[in-house]
VOPAGU-2260 file (C-alpha; in pm, 1 decimal, decimal comma):
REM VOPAGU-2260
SITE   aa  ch    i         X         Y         Z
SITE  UNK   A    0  -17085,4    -130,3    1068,8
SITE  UNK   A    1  -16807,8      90,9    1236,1
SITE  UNK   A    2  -16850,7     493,6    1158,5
SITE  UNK   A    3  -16564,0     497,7     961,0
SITE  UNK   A    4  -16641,7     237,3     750,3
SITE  UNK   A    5  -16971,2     385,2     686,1
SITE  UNK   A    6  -16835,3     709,9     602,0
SITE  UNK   A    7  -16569,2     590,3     362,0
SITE  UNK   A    8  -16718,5     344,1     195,1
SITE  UNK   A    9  -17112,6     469,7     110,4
SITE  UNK   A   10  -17177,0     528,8    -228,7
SITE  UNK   A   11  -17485,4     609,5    -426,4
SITE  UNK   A   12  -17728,3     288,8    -536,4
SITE  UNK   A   13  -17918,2     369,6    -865,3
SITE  UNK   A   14  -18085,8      48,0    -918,4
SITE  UNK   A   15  -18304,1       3,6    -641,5
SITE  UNK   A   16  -18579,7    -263,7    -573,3
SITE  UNK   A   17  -18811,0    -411,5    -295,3
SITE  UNK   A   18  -18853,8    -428,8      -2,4
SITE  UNK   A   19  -18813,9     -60,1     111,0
SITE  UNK   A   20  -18706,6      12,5     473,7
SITE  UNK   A   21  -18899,0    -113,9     748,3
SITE  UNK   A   22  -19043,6     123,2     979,8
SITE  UNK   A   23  -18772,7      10,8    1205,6
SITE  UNK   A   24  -18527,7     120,1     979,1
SITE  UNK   A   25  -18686,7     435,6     904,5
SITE  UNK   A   26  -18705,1     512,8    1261,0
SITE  UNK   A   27  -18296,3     486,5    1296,1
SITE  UNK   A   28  -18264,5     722,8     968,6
SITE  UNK   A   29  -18470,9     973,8    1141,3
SITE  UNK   A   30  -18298,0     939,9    1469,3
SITE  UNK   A   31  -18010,5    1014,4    1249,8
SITE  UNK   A   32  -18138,3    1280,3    1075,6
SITE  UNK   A   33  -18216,0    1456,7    1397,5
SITE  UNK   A   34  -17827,1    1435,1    1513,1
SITE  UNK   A   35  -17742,1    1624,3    1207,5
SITE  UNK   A   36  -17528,6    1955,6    1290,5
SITE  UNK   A   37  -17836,8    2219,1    1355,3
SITE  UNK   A   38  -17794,4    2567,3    1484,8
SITE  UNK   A   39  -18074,0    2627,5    1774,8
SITE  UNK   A   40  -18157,3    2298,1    1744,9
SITE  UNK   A   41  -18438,6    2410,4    1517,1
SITE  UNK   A   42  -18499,0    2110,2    1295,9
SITE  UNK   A   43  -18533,8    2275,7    1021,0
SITE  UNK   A   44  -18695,1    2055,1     798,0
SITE  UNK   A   45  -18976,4    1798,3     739,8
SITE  UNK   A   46  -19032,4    1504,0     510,8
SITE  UNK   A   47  -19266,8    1310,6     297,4
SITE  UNK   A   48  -19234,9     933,2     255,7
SITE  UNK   A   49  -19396,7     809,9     -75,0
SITE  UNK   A   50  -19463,6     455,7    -139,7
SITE  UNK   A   51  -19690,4     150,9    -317,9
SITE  UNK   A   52  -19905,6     309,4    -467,8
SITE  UNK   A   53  -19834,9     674,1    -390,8
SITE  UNK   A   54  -19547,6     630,9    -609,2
SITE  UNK   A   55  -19803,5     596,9    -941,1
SITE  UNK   A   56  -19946,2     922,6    -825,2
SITE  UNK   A   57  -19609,4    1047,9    -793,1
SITE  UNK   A   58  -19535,6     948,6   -1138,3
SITE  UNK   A   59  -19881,2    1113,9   -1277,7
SITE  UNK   A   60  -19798,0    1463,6   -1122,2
SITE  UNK   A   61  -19446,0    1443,6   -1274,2
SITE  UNK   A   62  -19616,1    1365,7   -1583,9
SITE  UNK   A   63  -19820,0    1658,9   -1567,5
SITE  UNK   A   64  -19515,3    1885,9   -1468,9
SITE  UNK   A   65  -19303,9    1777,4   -1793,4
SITE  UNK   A   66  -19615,9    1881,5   -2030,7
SITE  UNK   A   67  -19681,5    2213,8   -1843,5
SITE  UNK   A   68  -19315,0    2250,8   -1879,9
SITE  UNK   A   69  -19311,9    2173,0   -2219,8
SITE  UNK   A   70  -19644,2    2053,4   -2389,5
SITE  UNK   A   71  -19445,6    1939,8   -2699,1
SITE  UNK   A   72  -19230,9    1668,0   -2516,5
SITE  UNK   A   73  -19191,1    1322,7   -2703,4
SITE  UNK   A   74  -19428,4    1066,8   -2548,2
SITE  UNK   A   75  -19138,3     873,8   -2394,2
SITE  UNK   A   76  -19018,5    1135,2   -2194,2
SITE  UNK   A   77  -19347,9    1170,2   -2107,7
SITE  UNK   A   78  -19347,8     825,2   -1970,9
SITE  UNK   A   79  -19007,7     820,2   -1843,4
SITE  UNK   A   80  -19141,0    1075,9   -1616,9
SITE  UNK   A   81  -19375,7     865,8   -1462,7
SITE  UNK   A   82  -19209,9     595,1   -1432,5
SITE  UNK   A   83  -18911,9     813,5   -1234,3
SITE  UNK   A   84  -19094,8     718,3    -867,0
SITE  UNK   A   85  -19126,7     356,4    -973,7
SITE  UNK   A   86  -18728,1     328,3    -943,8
SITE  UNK   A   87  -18666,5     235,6    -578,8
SITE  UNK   A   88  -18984,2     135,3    -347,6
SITE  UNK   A   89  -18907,1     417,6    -192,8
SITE  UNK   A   90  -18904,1     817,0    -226,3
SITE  UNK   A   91  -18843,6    1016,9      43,8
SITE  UNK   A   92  -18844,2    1407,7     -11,5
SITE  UNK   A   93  -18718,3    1593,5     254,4
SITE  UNK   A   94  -18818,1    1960,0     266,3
SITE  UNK   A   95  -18641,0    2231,3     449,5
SITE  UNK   A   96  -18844,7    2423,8     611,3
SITE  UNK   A   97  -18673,0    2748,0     739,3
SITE  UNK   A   98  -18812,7    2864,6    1083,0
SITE  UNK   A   99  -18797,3    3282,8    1156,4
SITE  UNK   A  100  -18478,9    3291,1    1399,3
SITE  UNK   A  101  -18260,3    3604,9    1533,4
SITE  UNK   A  102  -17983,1    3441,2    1495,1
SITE  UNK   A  103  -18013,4    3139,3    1243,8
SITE  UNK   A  104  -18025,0    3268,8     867,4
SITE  UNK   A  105  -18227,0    3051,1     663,4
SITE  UNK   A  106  -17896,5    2931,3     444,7
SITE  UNK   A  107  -17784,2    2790,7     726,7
SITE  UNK   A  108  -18135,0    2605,8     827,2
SITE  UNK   A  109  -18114,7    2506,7     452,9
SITE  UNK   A  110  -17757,5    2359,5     534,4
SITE  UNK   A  111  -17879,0    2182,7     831,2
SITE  UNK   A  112  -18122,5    2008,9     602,9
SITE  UNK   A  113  -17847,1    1870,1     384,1
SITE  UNK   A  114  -17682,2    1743,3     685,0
SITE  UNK   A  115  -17966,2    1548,8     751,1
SITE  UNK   A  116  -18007,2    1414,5     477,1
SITE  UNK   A  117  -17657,4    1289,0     434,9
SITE  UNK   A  118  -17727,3    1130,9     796,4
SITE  UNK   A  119  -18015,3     975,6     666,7
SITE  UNK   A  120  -17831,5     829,0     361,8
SITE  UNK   A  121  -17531,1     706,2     639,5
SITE  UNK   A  122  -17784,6     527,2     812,8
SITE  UNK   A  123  -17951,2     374,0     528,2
SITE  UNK   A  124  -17568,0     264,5     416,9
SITE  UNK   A  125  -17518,3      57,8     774,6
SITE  UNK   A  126  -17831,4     -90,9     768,1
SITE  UNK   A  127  -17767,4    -194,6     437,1
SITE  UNK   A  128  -18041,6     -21,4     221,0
SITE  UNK   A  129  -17952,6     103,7    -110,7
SITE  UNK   A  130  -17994,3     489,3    -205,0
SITE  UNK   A  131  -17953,6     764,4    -340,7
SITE  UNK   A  132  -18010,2    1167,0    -357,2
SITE  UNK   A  133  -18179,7    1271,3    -675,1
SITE  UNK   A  134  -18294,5    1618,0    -753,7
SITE  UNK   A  135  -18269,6    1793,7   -1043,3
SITE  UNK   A  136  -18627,0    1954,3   -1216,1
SITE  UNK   A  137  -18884,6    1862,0   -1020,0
SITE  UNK   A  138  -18723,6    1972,1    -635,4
SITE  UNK   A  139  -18777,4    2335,0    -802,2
SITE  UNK   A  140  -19144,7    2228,9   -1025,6
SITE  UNK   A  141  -19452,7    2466,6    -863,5
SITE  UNK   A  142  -19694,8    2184,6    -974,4
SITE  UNK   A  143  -19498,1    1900,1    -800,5
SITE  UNK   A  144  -19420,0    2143,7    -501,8
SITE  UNK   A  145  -19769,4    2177,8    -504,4
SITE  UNK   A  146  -19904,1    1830,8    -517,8
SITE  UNK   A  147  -19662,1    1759,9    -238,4
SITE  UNK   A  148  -19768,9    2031,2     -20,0
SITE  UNK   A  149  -19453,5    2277,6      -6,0
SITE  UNK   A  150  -19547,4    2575,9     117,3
SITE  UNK   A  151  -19386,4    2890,1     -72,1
SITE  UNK   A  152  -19133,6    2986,2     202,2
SITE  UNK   A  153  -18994,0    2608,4     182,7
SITE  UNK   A  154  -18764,8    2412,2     -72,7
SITE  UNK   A  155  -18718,6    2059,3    -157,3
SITE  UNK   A  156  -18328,1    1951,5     -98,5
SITE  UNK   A  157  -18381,5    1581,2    -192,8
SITE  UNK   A  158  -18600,9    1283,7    -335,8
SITE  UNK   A  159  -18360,5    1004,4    -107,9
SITE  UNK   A  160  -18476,9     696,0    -366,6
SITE  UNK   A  161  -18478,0     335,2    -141,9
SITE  UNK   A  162  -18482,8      18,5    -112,5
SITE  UNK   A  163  -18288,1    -344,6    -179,4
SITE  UNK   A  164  -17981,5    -299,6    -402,3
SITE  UNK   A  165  -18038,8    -483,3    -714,1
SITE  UNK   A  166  -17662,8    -407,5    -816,4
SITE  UNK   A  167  -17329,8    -390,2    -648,4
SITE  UNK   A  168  -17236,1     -32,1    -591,3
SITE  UNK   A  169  -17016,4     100,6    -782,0
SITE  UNK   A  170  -16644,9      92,8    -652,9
SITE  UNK   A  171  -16556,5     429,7    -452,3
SITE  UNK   A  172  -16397,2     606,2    -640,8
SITE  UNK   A  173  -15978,0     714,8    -554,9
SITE  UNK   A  174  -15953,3    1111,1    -511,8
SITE  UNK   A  175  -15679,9    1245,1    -330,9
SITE  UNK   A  176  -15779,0    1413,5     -23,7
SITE  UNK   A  177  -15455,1    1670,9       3,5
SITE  UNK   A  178  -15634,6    1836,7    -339,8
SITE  UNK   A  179  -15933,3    1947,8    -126,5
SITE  UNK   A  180  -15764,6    2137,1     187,3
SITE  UNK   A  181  -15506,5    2412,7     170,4
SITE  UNK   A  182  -15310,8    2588,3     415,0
SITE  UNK   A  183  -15369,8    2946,2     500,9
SITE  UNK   A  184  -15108,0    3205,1     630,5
């Protein structure tokens, strides 16, 4: 797949089934993730692969964190939480992890992070492995950062959900790029 390509035409893949990446293929998205623009060339960041049956543990913890977060929640939710890792064979949450640095602020570790992770989703894209960034409640949830081992001075930027597309993407969509750039004087 040419660069360009890539970088036009990836979009997100919601419906996600098996097989996961190989190890090979994980290899190349970390390779890719360590290309990402870094300052100091700290690598700010780490990550935790969970899948088979890690993914039912997963789903237990984030079962646990809904209830603490609300103990009243309607039984479905309650299952709908657990059954979030079961989407995609794959869940890969990658953690920044901000190193002490004169001259590197942690935004801008937590910025290299992203990068990465948007190099990782590249390189799942051109070797033709569905995913996509999810985040929302539980990156921020004590109990999951807990259960996952975040230590307090880290933060999770993404669960990267994947595996084999089980739908088409959806077509990207037309935005004009002059509405995103203007000219200073």
């Amino acid at each position: 797949m040419q660069l360009l390509d890539g970088l036009l035409n990836r979009v997100s893949i919601p419906r996600l089934q098996a097989p996961g990446p190989t190890p090979e293929q994980v290899h190349i998205m970390l390779q890719a993730a360590l290309r990402a623009p870094d300052h100091g060339n700290l690598k700010p960041w780490r990550s935790i692969m969970v899948a088979g049956d890690a993914r039912t543990k997963l789903g237990q913890v984030f079962k646990q964190a809904q209830l603490a977060r609300n103990p009243d929640t309607d039984p479905a939710v309650i299952e709908k939480c657990g059954n979030m890792p079961m989407r995609a064979p794959n869940v890969w949450v990658i953690v920044a992890s901000p190193k002490d640095h004169p001259k590197v602020p942690v935004e801008e570790q937590i910025q290299a992070t992203a990068a990465a992770c948007q190099s990782i989703l590249l390189a799942a894209h051109a070797q033709e492995i569905g995913a996509v960034w999810r985040t929302g409640w539980v990156v921020g949830d004590q109990l999951i950062r807990d259960a996952l081992g975040v230590k307090s001075h880290e933060q999770i930027i993404a669960m990267l959900y994947m595996g084999t597309p089980s739908i088409a993407g959806k077509p990207v969509p037309v935005v004009e790029p002059s509405d995103f750039i203007q000219d200073w004087h």
